[in-house]
KOLGU-4560 file (N, C-alpha, C; in nm, 3 decimals, padded with zeros to 5 digits):
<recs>
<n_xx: 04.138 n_yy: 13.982 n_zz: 11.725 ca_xx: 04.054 ca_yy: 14.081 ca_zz: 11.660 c_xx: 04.065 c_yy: 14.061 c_zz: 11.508 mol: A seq: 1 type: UNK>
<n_xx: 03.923 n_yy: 14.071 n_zz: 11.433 ca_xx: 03.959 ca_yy: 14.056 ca_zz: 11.281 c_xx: 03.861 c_yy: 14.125 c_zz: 11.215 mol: A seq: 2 type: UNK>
<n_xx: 03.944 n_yy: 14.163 n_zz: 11.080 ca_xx: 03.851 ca_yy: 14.283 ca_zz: 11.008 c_xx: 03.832 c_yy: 14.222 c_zz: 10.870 mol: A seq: 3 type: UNK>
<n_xx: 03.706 n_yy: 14.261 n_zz: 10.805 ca_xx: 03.674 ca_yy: 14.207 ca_zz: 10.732 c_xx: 03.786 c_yy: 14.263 c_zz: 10.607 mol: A seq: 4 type: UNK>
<n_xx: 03.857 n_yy: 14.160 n_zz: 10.511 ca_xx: 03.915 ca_yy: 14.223 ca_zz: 10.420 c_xx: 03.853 c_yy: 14.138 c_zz: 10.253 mol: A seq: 5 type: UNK>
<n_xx: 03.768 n_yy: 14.046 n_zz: 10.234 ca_xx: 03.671 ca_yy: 14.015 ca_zz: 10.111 c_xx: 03.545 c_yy: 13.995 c_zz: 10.112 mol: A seq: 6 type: UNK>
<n_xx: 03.478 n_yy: 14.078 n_zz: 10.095 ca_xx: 03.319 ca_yy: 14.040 ca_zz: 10.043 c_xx: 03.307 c_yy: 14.023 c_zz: 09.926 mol: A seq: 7 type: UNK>
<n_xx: 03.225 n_yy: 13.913 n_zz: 09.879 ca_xx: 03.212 ca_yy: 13.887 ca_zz: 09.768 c_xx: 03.079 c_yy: 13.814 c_zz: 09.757 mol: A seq: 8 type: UNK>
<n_xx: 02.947 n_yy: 13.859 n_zz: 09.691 ca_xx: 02.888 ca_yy: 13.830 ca_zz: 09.639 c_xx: 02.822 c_yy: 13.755 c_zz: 09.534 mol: A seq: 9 type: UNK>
<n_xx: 02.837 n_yy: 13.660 n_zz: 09.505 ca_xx: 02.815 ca_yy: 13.634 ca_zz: 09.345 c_xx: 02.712 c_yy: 13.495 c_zz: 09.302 mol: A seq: 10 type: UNK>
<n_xx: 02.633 n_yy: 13.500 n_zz: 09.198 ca_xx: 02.543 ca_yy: 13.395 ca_zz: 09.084 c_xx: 02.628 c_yy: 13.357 c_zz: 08.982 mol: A seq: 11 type: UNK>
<n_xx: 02.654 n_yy: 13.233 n_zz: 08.946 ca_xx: 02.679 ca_yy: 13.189 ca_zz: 08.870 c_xx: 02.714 c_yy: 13.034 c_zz: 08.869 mol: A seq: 12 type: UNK>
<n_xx: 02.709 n_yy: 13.001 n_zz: 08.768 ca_xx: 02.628 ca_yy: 12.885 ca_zz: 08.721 c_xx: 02.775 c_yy: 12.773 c_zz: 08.774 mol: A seq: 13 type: UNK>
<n_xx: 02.750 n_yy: 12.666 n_zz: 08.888 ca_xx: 02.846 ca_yy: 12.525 ca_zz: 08.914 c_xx: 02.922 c_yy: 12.493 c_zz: 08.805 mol: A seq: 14 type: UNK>
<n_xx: 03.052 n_yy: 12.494 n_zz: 08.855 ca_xx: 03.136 ca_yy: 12.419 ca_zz: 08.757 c_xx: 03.195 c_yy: 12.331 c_zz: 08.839 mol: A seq: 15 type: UNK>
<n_xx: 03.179 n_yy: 12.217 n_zz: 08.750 ca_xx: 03.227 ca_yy: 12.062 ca_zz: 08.720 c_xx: 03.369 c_yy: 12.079 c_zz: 08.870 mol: A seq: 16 type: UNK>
<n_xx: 03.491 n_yy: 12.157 n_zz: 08.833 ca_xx: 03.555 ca_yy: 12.140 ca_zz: 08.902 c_xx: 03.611 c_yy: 12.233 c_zz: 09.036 mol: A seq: 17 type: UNK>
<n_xx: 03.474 n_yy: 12.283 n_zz: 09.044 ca_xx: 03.433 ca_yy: 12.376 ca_zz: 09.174 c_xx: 03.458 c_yy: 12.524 c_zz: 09.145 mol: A seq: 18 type: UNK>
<n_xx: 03.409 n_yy: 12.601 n_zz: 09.195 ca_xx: 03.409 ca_yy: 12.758 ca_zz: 09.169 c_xx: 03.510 c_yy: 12.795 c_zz: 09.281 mol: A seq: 19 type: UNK>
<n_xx: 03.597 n_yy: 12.907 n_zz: 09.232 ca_xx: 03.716 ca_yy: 12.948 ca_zz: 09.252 c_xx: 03.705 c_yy: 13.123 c_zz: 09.291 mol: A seq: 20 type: UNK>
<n_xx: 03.744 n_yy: 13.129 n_zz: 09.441 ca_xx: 03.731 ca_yy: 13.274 ca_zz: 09.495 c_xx: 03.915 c_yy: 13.279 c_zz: 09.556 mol: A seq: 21 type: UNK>
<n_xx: 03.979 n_yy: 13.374 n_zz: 09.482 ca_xx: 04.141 ca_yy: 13.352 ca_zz: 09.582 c_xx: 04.144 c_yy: 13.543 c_zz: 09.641 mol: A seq: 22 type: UNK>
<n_xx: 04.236 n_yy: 13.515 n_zz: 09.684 ca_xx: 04.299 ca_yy: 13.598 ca_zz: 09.761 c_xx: 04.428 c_yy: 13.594 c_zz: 09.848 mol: A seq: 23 type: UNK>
<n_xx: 04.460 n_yy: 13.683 n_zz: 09.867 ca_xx: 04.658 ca_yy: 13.724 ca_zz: 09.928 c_xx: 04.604 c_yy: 13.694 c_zz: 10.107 mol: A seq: 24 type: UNK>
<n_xx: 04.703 n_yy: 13.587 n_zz: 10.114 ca_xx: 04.735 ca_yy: 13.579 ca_zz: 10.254 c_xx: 04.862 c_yy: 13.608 c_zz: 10.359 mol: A seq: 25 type: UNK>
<n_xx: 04.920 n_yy: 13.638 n_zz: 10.455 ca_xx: 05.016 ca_yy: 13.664 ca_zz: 10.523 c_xx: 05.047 c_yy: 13.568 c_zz: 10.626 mol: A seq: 26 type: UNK>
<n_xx: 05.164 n_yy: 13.452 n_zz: 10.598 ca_xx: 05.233 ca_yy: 13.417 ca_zz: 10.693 c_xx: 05.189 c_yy: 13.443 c_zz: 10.825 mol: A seq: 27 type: UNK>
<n_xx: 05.152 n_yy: 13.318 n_zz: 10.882 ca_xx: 05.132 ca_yy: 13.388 ca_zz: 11.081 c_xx: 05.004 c_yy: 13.429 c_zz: 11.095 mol: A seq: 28 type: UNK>
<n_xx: 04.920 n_yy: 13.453 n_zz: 11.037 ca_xx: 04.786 ca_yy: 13.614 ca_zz: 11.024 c_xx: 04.725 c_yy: 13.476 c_zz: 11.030 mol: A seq: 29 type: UNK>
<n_xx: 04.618 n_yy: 13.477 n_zz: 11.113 ca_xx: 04.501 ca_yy: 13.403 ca_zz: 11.091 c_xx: 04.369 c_yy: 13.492 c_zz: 11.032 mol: A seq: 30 type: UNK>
<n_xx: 04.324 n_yy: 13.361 n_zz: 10.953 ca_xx: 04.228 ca_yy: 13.398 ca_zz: 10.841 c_xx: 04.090 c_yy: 13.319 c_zz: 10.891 mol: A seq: 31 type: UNK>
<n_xx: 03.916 n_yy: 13.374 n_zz: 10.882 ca_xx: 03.809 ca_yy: 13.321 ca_zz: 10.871 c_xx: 03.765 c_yy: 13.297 c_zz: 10.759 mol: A seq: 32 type: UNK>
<n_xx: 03.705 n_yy: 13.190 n_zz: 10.717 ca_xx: 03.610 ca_yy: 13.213 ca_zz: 10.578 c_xx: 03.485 c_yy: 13.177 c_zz: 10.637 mol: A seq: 33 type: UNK>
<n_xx: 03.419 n_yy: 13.263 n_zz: 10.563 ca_xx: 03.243 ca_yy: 13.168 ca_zz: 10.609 c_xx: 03.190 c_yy: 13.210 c_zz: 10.401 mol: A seq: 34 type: UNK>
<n_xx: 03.145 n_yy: 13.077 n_zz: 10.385 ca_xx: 03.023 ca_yy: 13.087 ca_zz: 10.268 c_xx: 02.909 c_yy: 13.070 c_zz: 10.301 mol: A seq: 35 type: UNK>
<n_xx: 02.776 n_yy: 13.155 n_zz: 10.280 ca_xx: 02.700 ca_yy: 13.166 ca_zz: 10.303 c_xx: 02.612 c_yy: 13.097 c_zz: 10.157 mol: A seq: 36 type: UNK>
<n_xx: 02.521 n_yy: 13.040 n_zz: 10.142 ca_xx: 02.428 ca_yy: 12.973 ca_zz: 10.008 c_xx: 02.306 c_yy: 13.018 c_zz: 10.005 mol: A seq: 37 type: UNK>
<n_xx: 02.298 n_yy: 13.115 n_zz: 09.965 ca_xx: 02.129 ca_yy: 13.162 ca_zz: 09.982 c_xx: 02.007 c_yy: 13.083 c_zz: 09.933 mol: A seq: 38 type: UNK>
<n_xx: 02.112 n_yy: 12.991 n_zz: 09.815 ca_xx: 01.968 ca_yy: 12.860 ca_zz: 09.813 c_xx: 01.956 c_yy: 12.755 c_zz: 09.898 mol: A seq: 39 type: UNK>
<n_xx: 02.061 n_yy: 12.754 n_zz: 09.952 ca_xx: 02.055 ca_yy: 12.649 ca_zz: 10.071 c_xx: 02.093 c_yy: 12.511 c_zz: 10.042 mol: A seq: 40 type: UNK>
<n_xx: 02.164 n_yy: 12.471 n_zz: 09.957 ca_xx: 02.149 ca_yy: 12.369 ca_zz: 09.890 c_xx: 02.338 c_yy: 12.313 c_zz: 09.966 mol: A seq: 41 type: UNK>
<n_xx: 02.369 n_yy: 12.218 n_zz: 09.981 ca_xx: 02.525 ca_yy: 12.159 ca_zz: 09.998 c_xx: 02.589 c_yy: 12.212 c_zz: 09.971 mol: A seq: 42 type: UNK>
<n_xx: 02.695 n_yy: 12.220 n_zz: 09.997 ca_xx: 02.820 ca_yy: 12.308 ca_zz: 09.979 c_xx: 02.942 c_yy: 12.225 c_zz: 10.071 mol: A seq: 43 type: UNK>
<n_xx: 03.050 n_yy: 12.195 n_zz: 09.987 ca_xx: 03.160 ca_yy: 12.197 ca_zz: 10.019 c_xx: 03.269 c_yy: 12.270 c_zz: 10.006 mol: A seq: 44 type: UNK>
<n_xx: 03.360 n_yy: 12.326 n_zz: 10.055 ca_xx: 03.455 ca_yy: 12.422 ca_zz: 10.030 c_xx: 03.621 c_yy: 12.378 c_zz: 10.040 mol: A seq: 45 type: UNK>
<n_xx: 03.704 n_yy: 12.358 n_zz: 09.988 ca_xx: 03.835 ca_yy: 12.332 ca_zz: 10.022 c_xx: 03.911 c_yy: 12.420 c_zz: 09.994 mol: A seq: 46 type: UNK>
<n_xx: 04.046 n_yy: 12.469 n_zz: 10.114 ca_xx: 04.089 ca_yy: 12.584 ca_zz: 10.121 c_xx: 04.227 c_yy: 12.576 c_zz: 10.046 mol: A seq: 47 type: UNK>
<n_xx: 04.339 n_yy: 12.646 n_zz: 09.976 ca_xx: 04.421 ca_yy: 12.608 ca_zz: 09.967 c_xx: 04.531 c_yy: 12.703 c_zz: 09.968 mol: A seq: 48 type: UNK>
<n_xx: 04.649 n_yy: 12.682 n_zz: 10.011 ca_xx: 04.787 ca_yy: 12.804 ca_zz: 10.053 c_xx: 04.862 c_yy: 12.775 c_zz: 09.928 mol: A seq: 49 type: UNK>
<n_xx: 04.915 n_yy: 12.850 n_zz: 09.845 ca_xx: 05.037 ca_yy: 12.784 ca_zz: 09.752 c_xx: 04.961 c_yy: 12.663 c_zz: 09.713 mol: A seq: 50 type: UNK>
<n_xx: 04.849 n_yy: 12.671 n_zz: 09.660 ca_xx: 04.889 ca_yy: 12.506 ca_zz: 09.623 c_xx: 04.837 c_yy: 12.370 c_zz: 09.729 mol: A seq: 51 type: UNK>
<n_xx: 04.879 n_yy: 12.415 n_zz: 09.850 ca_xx: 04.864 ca_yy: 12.308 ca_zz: 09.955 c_xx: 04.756 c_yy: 12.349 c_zz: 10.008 mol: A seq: 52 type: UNK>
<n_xx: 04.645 n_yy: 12.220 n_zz: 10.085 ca_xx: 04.526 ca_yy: 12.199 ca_zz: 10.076 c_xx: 04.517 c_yy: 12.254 c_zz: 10.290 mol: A seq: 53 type: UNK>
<n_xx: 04.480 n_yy: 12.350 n_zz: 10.324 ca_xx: 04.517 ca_yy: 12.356 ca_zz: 10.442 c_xx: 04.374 c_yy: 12.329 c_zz: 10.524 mol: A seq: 54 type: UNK>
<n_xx: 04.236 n_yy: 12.344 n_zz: 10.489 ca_xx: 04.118 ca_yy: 12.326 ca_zz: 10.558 c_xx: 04.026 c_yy: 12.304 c_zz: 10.466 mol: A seq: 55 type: UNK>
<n_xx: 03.937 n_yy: 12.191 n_zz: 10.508 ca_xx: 03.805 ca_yy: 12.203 ca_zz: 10.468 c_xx: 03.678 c_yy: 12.204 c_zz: 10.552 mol: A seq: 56 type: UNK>
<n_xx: 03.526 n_yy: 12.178 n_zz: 10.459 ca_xx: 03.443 ca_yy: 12.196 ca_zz: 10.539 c_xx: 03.315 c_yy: 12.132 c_zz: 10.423 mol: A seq: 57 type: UNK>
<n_xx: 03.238 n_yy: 12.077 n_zz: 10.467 ca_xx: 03.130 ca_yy: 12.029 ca_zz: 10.437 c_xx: 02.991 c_yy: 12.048 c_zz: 10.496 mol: A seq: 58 type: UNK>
<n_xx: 02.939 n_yy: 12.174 n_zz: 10.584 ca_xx: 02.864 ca_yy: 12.185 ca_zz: 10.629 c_xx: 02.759 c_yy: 12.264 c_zz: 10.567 mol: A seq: 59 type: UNK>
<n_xx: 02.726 n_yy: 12.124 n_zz: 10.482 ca_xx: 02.596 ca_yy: 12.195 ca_zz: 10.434 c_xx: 02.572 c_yy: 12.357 c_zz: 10.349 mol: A seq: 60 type: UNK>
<n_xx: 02.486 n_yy: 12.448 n_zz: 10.382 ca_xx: 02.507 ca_yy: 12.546 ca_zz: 10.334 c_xx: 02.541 c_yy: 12.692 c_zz: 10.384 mol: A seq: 61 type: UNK>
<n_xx: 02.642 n_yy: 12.650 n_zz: 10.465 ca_xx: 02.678 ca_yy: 12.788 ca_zz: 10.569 c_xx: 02.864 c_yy: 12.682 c_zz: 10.619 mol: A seq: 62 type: UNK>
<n_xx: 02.935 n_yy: 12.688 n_zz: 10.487 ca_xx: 03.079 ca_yy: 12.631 ca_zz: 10.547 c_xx: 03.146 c_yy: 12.727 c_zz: 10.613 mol: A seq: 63 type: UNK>
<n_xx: 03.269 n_yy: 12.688 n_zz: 10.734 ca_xx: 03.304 ca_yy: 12.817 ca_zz: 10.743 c_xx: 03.446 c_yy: 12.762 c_zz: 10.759 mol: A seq: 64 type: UNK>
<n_xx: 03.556 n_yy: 12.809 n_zz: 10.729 ca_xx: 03.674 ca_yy: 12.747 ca_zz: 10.768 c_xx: 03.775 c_yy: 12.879 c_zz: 10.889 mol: A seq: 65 type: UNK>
<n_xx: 03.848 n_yy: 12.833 n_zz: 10.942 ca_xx: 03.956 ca_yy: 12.897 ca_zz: 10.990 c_xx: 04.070 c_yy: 12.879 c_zz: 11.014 mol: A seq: 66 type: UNK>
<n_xx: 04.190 n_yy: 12.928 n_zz: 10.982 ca_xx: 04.292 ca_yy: 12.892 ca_zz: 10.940 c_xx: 04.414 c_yy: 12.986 c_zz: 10.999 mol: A seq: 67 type: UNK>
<n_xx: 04.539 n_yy: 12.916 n_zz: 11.017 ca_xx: 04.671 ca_yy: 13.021 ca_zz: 11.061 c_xx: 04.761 c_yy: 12.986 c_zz: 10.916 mol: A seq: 68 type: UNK>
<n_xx: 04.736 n_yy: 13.151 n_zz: 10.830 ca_xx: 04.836 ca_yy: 13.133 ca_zz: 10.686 c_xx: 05.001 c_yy: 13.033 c_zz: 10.768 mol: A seq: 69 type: UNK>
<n_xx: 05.048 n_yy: 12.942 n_zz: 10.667 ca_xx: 05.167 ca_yy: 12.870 ca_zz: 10.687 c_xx: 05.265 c_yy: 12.940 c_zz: 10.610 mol: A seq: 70 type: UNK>
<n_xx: 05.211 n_yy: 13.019 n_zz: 10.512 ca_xx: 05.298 ca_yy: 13.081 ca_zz: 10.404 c_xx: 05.225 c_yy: 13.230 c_zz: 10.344 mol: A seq: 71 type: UNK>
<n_xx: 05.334 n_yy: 13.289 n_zz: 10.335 ca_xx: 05.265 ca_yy: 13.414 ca_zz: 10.244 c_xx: 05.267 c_yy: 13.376 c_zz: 10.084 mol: A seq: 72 type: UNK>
<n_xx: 05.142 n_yy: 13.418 n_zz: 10.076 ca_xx: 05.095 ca_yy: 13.340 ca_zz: 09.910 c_xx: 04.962 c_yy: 13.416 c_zz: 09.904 mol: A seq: 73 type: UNK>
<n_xx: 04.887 n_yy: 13.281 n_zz: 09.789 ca_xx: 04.731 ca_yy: 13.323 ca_zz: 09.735 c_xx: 04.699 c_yy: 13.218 c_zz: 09.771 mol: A seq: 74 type: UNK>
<n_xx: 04.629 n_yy: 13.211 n_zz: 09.843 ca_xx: 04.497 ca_yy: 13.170 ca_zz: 09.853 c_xx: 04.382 c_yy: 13.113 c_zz: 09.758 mol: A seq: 75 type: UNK>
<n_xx: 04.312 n_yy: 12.963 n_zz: 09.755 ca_xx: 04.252 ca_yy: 12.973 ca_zz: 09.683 c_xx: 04.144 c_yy: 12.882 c_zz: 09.739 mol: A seq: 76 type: UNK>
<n_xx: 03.996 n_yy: 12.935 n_zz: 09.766 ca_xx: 03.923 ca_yy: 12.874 ca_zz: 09.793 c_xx: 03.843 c_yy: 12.831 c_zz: 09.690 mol: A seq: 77 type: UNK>
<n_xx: 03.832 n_yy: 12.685 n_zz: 09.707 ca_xx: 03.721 ca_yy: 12.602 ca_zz: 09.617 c_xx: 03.583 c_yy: 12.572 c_zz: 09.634 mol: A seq: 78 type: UNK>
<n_xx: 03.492 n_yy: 12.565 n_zz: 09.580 ca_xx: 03.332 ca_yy: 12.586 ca_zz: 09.612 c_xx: 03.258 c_yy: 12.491 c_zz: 09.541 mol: A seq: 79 type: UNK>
<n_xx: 03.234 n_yy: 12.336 n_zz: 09.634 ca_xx: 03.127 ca_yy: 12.263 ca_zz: 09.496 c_xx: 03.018 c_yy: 12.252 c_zz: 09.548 mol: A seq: 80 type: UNK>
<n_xx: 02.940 n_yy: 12.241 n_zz: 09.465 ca_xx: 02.834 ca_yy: 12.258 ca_zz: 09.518 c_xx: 02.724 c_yy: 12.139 c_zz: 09.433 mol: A seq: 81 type: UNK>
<n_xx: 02.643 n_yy: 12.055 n_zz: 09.500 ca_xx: 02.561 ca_yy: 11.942 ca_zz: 09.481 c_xx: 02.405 c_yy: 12.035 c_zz: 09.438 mol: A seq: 82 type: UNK>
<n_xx: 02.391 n_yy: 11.918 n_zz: 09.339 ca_xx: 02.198 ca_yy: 11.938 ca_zz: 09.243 c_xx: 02.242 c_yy: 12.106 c_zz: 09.208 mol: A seq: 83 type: UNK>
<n_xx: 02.160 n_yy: 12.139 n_zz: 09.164 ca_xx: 02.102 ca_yy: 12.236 ca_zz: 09.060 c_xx: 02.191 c_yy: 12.346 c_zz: 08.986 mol: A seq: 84 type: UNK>
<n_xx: 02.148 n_yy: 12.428 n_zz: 08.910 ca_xx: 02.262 ca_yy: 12.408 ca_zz: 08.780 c_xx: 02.342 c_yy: 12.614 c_zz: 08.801 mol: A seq: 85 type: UNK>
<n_xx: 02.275 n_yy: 12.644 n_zz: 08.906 ca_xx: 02.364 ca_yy: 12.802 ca_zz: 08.970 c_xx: 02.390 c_yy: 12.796 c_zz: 09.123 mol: A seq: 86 type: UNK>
<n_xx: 02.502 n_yy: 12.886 n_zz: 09.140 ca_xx: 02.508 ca_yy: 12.879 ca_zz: 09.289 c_xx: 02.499 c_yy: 13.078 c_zz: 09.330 mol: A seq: 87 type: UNK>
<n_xx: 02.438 n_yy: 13.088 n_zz: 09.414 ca_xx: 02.406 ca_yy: 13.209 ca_zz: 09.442 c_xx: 02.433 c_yy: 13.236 c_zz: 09.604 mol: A seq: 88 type: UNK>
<n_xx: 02.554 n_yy: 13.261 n_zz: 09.591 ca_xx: 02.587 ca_yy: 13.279 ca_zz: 09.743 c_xx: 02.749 c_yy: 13.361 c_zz: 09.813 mol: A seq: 89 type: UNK>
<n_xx: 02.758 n_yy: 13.431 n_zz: 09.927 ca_xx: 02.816 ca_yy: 13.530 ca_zz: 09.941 c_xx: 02.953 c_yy: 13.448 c_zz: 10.023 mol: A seq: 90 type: UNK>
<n_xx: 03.066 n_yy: 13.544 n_zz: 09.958 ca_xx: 03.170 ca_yy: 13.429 ca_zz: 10.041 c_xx: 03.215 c_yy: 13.590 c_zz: 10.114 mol: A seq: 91 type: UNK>
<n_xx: 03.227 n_yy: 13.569 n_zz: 10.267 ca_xx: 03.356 ca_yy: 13.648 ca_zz: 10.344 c_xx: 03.508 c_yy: 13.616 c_zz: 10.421 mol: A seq: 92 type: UNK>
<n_xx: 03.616 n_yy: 13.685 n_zz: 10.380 ca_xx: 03.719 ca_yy: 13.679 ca_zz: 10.399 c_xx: 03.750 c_yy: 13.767 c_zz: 10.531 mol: A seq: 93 type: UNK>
<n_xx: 03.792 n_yy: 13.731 n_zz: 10.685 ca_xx: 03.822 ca_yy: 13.791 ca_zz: 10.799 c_xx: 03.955 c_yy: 13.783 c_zz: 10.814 mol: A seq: 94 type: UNK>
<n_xx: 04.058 n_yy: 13.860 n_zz: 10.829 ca_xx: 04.177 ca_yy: 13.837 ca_zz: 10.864 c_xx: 04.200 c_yy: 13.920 c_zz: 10.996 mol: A seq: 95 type: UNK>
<n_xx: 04.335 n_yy: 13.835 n_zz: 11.090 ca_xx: 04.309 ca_yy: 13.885 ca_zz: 11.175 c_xx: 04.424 c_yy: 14.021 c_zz: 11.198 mol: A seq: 96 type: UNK>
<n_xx: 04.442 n_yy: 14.078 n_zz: 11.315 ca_xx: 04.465 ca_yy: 14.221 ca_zz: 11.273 c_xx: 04.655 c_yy: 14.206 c_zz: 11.258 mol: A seq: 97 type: UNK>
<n_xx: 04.698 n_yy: 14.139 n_zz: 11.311 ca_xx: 04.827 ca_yy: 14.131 ca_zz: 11.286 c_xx: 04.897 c_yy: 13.962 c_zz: 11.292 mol: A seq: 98 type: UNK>
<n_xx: 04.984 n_yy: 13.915 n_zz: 11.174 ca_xx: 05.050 ca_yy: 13.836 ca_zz: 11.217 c_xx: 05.130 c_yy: 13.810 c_zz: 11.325 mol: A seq: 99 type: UNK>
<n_xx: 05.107 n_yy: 13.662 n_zz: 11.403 ca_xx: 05.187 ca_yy: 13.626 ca_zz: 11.491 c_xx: 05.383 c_yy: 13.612 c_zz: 11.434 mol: A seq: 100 type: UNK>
</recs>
C-alpha cells in the first residue's frame, strides 16, 4: 500500500546538468517516482540515495522509477531533458506505508 507523500509541479527552464527534485527517504520503505512531461518531449531521470545512483529510467516522457530505500538519507532525483529550452512537468513521490 502507498500514499502519496510529494507532488510537485513545476516550469522551468533545462539545466545543462539536469534539474534537481530531493526528498527524505526511510531505510526498508519502498518508494515510486513517476515524472510526468506535459510537453512530451524525452526525459531521462536518475535516482540517487546518499549520493549513490540506485535507479534509472529513460522512457521517454512519462519515467517512472521504483525503488527499496538502502539507506535512510535524501534523496535526489535528476531530470534531463532533450531539445527545447523549458521543462514543464509534474514529478510524484509514493512511499510505501511502512518499512520492511
Amino acid at each position: 500500500r502507498f500514499a502519496v507523500s510529494l507532488e510537485d509541479r513545476r516550469r522551468e527552464p533545462v539545466a545543462p546538468a539536469g534539474n534537481i527534485v530531493t526528498f527524505d527517504v526511510e531505510k526498508g520503505r519502498e518508494y515510486a517516482v513517476l515524472v510526468y512531461n506535459r510537453d512530451r518531449s524525452n526525459l531521462f531521470v536518475n535516482l540517487k540515495v546518499d549520493g549513490n545512483e540506485v535507479a534509472q529510467d529513460a522512457n521517454g516522457w512519462m519515467p517512472e522509477l521504483r525503488i527499496k530505500a538502502p539507506a535512510t538519507g535524501r534523496a535526489e532525483l535528476v531530470i534531463y531533458a532533450s531539445g527545447g529550452k523549458d521543462l514543464d512537468y509534474d514529478v510524484v513521490v509514493a512511499q510505501s506505508a511502512a518499512a520492511d
